[in-house]
N, C-alpha and C positions, 0 to 999 in steps of 0.2 A: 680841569682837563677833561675830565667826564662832560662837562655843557660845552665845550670844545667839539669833543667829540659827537656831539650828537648833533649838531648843530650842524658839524661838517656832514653826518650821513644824510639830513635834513635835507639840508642842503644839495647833495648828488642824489637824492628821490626825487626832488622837486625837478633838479635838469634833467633826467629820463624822462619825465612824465612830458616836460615839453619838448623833448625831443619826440617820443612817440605824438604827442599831437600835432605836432609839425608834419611826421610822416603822414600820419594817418589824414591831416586834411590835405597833404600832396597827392595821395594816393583818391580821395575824393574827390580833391579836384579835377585834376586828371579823368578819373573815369566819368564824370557828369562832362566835360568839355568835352569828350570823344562822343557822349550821347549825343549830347548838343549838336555837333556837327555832320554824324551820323542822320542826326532828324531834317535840320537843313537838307543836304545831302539827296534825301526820299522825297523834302517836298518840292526843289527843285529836277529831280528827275520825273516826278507825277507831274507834274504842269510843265513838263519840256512834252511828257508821253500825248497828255490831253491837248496840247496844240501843236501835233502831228510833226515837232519839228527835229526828225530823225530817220534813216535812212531805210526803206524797206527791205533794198537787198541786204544791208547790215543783220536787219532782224532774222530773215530767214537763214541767212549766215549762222547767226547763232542758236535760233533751233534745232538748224542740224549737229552741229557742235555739242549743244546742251543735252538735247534729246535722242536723235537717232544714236550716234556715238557712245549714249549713255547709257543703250539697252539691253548689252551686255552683262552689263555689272546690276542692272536692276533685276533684270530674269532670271541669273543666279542667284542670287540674295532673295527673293520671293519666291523660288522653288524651293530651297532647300529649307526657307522658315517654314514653310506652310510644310515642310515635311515632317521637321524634327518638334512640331508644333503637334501636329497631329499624332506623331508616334508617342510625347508625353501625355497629351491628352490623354486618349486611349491606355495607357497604361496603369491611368487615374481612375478611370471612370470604368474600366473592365474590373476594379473592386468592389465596383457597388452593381455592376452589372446594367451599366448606362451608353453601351459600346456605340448606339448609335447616335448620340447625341454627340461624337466626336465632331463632326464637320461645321455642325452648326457655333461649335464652339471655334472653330479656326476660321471658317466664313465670319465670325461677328467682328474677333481681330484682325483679319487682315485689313478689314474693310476700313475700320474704324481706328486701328490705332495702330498696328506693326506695318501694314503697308503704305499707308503715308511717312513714317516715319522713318522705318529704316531705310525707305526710298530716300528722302531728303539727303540721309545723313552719310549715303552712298554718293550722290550725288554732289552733297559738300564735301564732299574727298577727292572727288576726282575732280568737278568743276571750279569750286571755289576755288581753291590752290591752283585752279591753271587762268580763272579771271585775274587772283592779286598777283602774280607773278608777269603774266602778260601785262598787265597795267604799270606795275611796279617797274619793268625794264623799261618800259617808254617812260616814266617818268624819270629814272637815274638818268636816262639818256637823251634827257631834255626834250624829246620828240612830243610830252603833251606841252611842252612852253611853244614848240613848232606851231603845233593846231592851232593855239592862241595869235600867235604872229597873221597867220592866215585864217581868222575871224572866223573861226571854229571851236564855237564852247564845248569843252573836253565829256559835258554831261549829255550833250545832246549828241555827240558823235562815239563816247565809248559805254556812258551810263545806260542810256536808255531804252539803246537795243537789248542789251544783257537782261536786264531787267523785265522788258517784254517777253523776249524768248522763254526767260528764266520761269516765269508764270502762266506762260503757256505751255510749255515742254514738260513742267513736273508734275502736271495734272493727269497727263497722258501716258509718262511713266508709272504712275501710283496705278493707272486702272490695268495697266498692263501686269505690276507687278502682283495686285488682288487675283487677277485673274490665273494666272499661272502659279500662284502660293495655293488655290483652291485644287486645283487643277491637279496639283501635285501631292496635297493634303490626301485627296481623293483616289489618286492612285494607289498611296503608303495606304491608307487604312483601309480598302477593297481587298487590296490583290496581295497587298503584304501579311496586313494583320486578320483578314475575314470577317470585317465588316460588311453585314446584311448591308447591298447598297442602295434600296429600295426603300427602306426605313431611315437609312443614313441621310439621304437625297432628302427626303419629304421632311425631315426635322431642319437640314440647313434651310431649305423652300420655307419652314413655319417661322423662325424664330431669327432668319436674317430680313431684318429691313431695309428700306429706302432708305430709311435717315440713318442708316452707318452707311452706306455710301454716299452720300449728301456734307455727313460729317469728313470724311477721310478727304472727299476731293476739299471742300472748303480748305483744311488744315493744309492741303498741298499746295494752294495758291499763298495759304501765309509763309510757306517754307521758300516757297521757289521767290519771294520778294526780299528773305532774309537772307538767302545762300548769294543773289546777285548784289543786294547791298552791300551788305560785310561785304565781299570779296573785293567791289570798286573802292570801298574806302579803306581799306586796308591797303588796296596799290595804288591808290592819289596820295596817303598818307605816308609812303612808304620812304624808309631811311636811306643814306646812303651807301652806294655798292653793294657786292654782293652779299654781304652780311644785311643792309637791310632788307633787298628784296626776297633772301629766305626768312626771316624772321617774319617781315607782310605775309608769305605764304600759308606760314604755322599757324599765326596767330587767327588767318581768316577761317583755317580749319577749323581750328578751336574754337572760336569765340562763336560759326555757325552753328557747328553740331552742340555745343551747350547753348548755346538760345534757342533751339529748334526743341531742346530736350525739355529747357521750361516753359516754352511759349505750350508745348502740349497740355500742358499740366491746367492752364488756362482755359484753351480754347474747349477742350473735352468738357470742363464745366459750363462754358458759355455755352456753347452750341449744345449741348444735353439739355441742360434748360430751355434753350428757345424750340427744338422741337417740340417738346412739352408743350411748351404756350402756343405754339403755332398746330401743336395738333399732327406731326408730320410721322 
């Protein structure tokens, strides 16, 4: 009864365990075939962009969309970081009696790593969710199978603008948002906190570089390539009725603002390093 019994618990160990591997290589699979597709996906809309076959009033369509539209949320979001940035700063560094080294400390970040990035992931909030969605209802409603009817590849007429816009427009948001996170940093710590501004100025002037702004735009062009991707393939991918074109929406949120979060983690080493080598 006892070798019975163990045999039988043996037994349901051994089917859990294939069970869990059956998910787990579902669940693998799955996400390597969404890569998969995803990458197709980038190199056919980069060799749709590189032989110009896409609409220019589209593009500028969507810069204004992407960009001007979007500079509301970007201006607030970079004024108030570069505030409450600089108010902790200064709250640190008035212990050791380093008050003027506030700015140069918020000019290093904006430049280089709060301003590209919460820029991004402002902008995957408000844009991605409104490319998969947009994309998403024409596909439920068969209107990208239409384009196809009428010899109109869906990448060259929905992907390619977005994607151009998308990498031209968040470059120019990021400089905007650096500038006005400073702007405002500089404010809080002058007129609020009585920061020397003469001393303040000339330490952000000593110890901000080119290459944090060099770096910050760089990261802005990989961001604005990954907020329009995700977003088209989340709404060509998208399920059916209204339940899948919110779930497209969510998940293009999602799945931007966490790859933007780890792509950072990367690129700040690559690019750290190559100005090093290049000297910049």
């Amino acid at each position: 009864m006892r070798l019975n019994s163990r045999a039988g618990k043996t037994q349901a160990c051994l089917l859990n365990l294939e069970a869990m591997n059956f998910l787990a290589g579902t669940w693998l699979g799955e996400w390597l075939a969404g890569l998969g597709r995803i990458t197709l996906l980038a190199r056919e809309a980069i060799a749709s962009a590189l032989t110009f076959k896409f609409s220019r009033r589209d593009v500028l369509y969507q810069i204004y969309f992407i960009g001007i539209k979007s500079q509301s949320v970007v201006l607030v979001t970079g004024a108030f970081t570069g505030m409450v940035l600089a108010a902790q700063t200064y709250f640190q560094f008035h212990k050791v009696k380093m008050d003027t080294a506030t700015l140069a400390v918020v000019s290093v970040s904006m430049c280089s790593e709060l301003g590209p990035v919460l820029t991004a992931l402002m902008v995957a909030g408000r844009v991605g969710a409104a490319i998969a969605a947009e994309i998403g209802t024409m596909r439920v409603t068969e209107q990208i199978d239409a384009l196809r009817t009428l010899a109109t590849h869906p990448v060259d007429y929905l992907v390619v603008p977005r994607l151009i816009a998308s990498n031209i427009a968040l470059p120019l948001l990021t400089i905007e948002s650096m500038c006005v996170g400073i702007a405002a940093s500089y404010f809080v710590g002058v007129y609020l906190l009585g920061i020397e501004p003469t001393y303040a100025w000339w330490n952000m002037l000593k110890y901000s570089h080119d290459s944090d702004v060099l770096i910050g735009l760089v990261k802005s062009v990989f961001y604005g390539g990954i907020i329009a991707l995700i977003g088209c393939y989340k709404g060509l991918s998208c399920g059916v009725g209204a339940q899948g074109v919110g779930r497209a929406t969510t998940e293009a949120v999602v799945y931007s603002s966490i790859t933007i979060l780890i792509c950072n983690f990367f690129l700040t080493m690559v690019l750290e390093q190559l100005c090093v080598i290049l000297g910049i």
